[in-house]
C-alpha positions as CSV (number, residue, x, y, z in Angstrom):
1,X,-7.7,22.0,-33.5
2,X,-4.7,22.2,-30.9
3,X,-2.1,19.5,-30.4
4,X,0.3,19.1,-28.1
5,X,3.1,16.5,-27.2
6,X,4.3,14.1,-24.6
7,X,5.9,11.0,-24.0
8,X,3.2,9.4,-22.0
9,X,-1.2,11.0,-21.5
10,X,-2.2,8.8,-19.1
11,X,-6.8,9.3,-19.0
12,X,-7.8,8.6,-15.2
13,X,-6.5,10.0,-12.3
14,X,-7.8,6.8,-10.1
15,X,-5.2,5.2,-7.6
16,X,-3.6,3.1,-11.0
17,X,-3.6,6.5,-13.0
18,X,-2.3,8.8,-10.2
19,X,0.4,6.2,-9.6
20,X,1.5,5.2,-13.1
21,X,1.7,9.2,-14.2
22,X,4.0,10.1,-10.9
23,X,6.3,6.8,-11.7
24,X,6.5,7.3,-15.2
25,X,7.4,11.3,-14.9
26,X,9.7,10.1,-11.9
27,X,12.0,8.4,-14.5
28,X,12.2,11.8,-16.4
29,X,9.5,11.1,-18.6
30,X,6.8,14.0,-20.0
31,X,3.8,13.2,-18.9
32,X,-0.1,14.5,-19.2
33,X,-2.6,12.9,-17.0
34,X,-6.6,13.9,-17.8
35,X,-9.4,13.4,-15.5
36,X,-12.8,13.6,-16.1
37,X,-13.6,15.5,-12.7
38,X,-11.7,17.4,-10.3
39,X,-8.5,15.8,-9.9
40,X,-7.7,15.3,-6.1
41,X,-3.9,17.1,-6.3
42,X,-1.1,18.3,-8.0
43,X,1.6,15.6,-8.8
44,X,5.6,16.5,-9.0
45,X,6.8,16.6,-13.0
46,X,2.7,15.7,-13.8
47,X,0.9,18.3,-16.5
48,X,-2.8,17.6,-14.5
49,X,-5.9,18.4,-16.8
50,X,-8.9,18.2,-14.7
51,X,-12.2,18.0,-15.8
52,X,-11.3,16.8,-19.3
53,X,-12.6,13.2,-20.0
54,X,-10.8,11.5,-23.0
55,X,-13.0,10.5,-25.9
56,X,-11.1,8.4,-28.0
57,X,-7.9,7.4,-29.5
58,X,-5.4,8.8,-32.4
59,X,-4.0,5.9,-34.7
60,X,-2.0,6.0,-37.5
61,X,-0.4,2.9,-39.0
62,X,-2.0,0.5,-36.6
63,X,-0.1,2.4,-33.5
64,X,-2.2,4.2,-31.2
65,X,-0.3,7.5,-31.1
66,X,-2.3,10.0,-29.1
67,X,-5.8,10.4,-28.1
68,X,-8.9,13.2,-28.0
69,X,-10.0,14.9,-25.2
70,X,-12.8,17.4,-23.9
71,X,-12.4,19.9,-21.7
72,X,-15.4,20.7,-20.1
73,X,-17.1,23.4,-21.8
74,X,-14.1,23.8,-24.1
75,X,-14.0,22.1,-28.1
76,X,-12.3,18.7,-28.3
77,X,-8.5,19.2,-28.2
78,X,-5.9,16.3,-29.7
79,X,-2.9,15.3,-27.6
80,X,0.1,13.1,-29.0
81,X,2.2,11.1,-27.6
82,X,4.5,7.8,-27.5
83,X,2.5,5.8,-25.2
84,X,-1.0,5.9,-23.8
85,X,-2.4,4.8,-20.2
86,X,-5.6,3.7,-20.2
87,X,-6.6,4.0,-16.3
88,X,-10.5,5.4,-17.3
89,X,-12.1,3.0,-15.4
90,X,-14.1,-0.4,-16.2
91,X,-16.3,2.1,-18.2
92,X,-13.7,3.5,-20.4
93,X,-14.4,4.5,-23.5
94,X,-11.1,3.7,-24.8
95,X,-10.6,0.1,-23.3
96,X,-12.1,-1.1,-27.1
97,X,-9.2,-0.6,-29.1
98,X,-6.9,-2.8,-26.8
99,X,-9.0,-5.4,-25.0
100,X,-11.3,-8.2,-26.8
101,X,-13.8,-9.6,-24.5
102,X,-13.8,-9.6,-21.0
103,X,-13.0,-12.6,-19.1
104,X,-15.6,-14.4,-18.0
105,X,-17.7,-13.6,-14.9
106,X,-21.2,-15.0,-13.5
107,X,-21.0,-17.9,-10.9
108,X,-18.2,-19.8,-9.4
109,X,-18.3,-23.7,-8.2
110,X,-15.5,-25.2,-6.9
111,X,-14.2,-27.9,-4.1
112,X,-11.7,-29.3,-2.7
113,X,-9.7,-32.6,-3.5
114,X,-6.9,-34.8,-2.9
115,X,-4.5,-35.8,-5.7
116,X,-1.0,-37.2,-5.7
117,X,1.3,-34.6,-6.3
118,X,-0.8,-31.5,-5.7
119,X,-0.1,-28.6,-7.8
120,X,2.9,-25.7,-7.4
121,X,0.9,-21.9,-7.1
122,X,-2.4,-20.8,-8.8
123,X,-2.8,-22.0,-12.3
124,X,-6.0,-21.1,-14.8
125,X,-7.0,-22.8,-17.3
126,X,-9.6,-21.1,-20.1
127,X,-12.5,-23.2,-21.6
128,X,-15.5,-23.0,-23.6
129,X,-17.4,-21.9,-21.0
130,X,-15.3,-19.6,-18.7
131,X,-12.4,-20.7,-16.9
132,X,-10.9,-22.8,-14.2
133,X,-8.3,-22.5,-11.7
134,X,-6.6,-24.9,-9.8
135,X,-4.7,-23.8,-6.8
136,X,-3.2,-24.7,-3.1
137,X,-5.8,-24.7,-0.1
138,X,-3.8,-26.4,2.2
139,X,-3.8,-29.4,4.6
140,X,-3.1,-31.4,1.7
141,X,-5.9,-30.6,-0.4
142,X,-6.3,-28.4,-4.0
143,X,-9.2,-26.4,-5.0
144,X,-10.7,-27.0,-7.9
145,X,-13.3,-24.6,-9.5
146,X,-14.8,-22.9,-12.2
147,X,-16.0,-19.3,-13.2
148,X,-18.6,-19.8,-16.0
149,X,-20.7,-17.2,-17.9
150,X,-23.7,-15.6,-16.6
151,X,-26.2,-18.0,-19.5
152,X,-24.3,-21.0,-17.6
153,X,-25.8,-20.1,-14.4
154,X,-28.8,-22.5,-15.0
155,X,-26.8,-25.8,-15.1
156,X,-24.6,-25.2,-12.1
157,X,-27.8,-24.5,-10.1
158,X,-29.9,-27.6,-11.2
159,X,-26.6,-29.7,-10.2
160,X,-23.5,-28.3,-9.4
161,X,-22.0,-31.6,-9.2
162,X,-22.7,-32.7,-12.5
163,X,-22.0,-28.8,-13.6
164,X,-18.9,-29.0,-12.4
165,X,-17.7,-32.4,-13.6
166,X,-19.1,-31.8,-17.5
167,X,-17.1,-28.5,-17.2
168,X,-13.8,-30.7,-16.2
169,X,-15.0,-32.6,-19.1
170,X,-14.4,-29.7,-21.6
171,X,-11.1,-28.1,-20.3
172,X,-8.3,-30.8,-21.4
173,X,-5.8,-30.2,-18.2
174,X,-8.0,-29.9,-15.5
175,X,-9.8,-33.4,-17.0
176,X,-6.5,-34.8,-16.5
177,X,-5.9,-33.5,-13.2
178,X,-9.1,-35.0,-11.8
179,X,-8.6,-38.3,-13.2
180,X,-6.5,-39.8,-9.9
181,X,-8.4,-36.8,-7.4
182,X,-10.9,-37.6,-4.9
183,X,-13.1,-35.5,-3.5
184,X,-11.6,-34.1,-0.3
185,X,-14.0,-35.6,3.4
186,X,-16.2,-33.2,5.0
187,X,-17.1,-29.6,4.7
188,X,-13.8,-28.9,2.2
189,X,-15.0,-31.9,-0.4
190,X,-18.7,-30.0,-0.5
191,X,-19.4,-28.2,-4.1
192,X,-19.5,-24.6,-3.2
193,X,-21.5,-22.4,-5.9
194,X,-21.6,-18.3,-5.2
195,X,-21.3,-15.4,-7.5
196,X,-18.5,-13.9,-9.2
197,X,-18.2,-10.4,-10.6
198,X,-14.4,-10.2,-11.5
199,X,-13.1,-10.0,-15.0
200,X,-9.9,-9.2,-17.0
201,X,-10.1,-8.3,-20.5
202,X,-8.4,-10.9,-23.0
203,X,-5.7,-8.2,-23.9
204,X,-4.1,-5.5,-22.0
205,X,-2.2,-3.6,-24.2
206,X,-1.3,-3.2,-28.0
207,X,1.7,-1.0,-29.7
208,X,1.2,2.3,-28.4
209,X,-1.4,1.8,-25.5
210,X,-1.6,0.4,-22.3
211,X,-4.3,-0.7,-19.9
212,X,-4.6,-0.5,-15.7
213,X,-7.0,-0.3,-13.0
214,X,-10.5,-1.3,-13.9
215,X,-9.7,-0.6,-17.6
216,X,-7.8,-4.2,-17.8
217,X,-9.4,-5.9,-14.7
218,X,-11.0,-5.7,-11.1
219,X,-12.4,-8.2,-8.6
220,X,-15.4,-8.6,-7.5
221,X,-17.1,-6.0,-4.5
222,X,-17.2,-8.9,-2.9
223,X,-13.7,-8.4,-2.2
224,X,-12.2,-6.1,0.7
225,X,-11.0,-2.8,-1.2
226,X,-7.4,-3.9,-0.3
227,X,-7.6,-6.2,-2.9
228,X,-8.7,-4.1,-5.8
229,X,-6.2,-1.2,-4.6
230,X,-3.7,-4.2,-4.5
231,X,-4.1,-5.1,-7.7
232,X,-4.4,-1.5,-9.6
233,X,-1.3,-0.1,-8.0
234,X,0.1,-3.5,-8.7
235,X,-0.5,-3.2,-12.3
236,X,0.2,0.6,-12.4
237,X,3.6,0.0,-10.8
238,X,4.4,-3.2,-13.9
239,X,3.1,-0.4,-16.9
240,X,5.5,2.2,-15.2
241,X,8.4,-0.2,-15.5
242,X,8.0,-1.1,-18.8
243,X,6.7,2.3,-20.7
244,X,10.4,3.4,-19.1
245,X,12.7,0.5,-20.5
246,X,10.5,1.7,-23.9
247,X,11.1,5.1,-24.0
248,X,14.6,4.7,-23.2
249,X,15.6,2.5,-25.3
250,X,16.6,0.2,-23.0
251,X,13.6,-2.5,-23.8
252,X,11.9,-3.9,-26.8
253,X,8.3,-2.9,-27.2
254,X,6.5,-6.7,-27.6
255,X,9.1,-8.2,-25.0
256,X,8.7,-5.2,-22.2
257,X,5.2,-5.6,-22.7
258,X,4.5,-8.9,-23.1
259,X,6.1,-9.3,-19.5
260,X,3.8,-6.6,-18.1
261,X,0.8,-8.2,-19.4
262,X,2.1,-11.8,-18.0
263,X,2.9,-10.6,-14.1
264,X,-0.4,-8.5,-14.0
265,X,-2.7,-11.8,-15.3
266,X,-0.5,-13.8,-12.5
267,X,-1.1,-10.8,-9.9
268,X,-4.7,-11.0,-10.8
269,X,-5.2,-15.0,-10.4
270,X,-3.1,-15.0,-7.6
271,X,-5.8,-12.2,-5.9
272,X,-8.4,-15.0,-7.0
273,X,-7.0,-17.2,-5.4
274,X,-6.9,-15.1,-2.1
275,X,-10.3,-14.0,-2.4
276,X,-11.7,-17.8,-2.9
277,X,-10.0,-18.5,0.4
278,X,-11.1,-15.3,2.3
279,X,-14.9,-16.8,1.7
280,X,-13.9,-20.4,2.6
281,X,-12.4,-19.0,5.9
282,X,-16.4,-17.5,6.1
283,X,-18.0,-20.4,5.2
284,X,-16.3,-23.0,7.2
285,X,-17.5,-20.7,10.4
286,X,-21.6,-21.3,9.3
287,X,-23.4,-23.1,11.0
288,X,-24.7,-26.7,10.3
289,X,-27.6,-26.5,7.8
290,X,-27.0,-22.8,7.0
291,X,-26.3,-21.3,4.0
292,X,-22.3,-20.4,4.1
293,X,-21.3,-17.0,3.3
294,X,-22.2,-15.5,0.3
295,X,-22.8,-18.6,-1.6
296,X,-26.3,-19.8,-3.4
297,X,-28.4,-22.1,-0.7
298,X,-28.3,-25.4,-2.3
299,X,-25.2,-27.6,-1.4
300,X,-24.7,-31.3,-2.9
301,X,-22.9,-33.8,-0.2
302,X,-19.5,-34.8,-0.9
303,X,-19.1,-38.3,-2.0
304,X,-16.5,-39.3,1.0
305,X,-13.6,-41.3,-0.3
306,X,-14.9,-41.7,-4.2
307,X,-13.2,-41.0,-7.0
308,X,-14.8,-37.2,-8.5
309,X,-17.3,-37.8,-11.1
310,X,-19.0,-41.5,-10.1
311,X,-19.6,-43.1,-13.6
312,X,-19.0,-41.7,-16.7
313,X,-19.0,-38.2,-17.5
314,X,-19.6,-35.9,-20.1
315,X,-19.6,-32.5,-21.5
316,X,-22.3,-30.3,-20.8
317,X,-24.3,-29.3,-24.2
318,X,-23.0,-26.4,-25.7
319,X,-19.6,-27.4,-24.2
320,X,-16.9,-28.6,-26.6
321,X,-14.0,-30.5,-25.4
């Protein structure tokens, strides 16, 4: 069994792999980038491997240290190194020894309200169920809406109103937001259910490993490919900046990190964000009676002028507050 030695293996040679191993080596770093296939170039300072998937990690004393690769056709060869980049893919067989579950994706249902104040950027809020974000959508008004798992899909169909409101119910902040909103007049205040595929994984990276791309997270294909290039190079760009205050020296591990994982999440909600209002810009274009853009044909009509939620409201069973 041969092993060799760098300061970074990055496994993927995607957009976020290609760019994190040509940042990384541009700071005067030694770095080994694998790729399953043929890789499409050489890369300045880069030692490429093509056609040589990664099969797992090295770890000793709770530190991933290195990881195992194939070459094809070859016997499994060991490479170590300081820091590995995960960038396999939303398939990777690595992703398990950094990320816990996968946020949740399935259906979204939001709308539109008006509450004093309003709110300053995207914000999410996790629950029992999914999560929620709360955001800007202009004119005055702030969206309000969930992403819920795929076995919650039932409830928001039968009555996405109620749905929504017994979801509120179960997420603390977003309870207390909607207590002085109203649901917004016309085609904004309407509950809006369509699907979501996006997820981020609950961690994205632990001492000695990294993950970017579709490893950590990716937005739906209902999203231009902008987006999802956006947001890999985005992230690829953050690991870059950190592995090199690291392996200088110049950074603490936990700190430098902790920071890259906090402007990816916020990259990531804010291209959530976008994305919500790319459909709305759709939907407000369908005509009267159609089904909007994407969405599931149902549509409850807003309650003009009352308070969201008439009556009391409730959890949702299986919900806890």
């Amino acid at each position: 069994m041969s092993s060799e030695r760098y300061d970074v293996v990055v496994a993927g040679a995607g957009p976020a792999g290609l760019l994190a191993a040509a940042l990384v080596a541009g700071r005067g770093h030694r770095v080994l980038l694998l790729e399953r296939g043929p890789c499409p170039g050489a890369l300045p300072g880069v030692v490429v491997r093509e056609r040589s998937a990664a099969v797992n990690v090295v770890i000793e004393n709770e530190r991933v240290a290195g990881l195992r690769h194939r070459p094809e056709g070859e016997p499994a060869r060991t490479v170590r190194a300081r820091y590995v980049v995960d960038a396999s893919g939303g398939d990777s067989p690595l992703r398990r020894h950094v990320a816990g579950a996968r946020g949740s994706s399935g259906l979204a249902v939001y709308a539109c309200f008006t509450a004093g104040g309003g709110v300053a950027g995207p914000r999410r809020f996790p629950f029992d169920g999914g999560w929620f974000w709360i955001a800007p959508a202009g004119d005055g008004l702030t969206r309000v809406g969930a992403v819920v798992r795929p076995d919650l899909a039932g409830l928001v169909r039968a009555d996405p109103g109620r749905a929504l409101s017994g979801f509120a119910e179960a997420c603390p902040p977003v309870r207390h937001f909607l207590a002085g909103a109203t649901r917004a007049r016309g085609g904004p205040g309407l509950i809006r259910v369509r699907p979501h595929w996006s997820y981020a994984d609950d961690r994205l990276w632990r001492p000695g490993m990294v993950l970017v791309g579709d490893a950590a997270c990716a937005v739906g294909p209902q999203s231009p490919p902008s987006r999802g290039m956006h947001l890999a190079c985005r992230g690829a760009g953050l690991a870059a900046g950190a592995l090199d205050g690291f392996l200088r020296g110049a950074a603490d591990e936990a700190a430098a990190f902790a920071e890259f994982e906090r402007r990816y999440r916020t990259a990531y909600d804010e291209i959530l964000h976008d994305e919500v209002l790319h459909d709305d810009a759709l939907n407000h274009g369908a005509p009267d009676g159609a089904a909007p853009h994407g969405e599931v044909p149902h549509c409850e009509e807003p309650h003009e002028g009352l308070p969201f939620g008439d009556g009391p409201r409730s959890p949702l069973p299986g919900l806890s507050r």
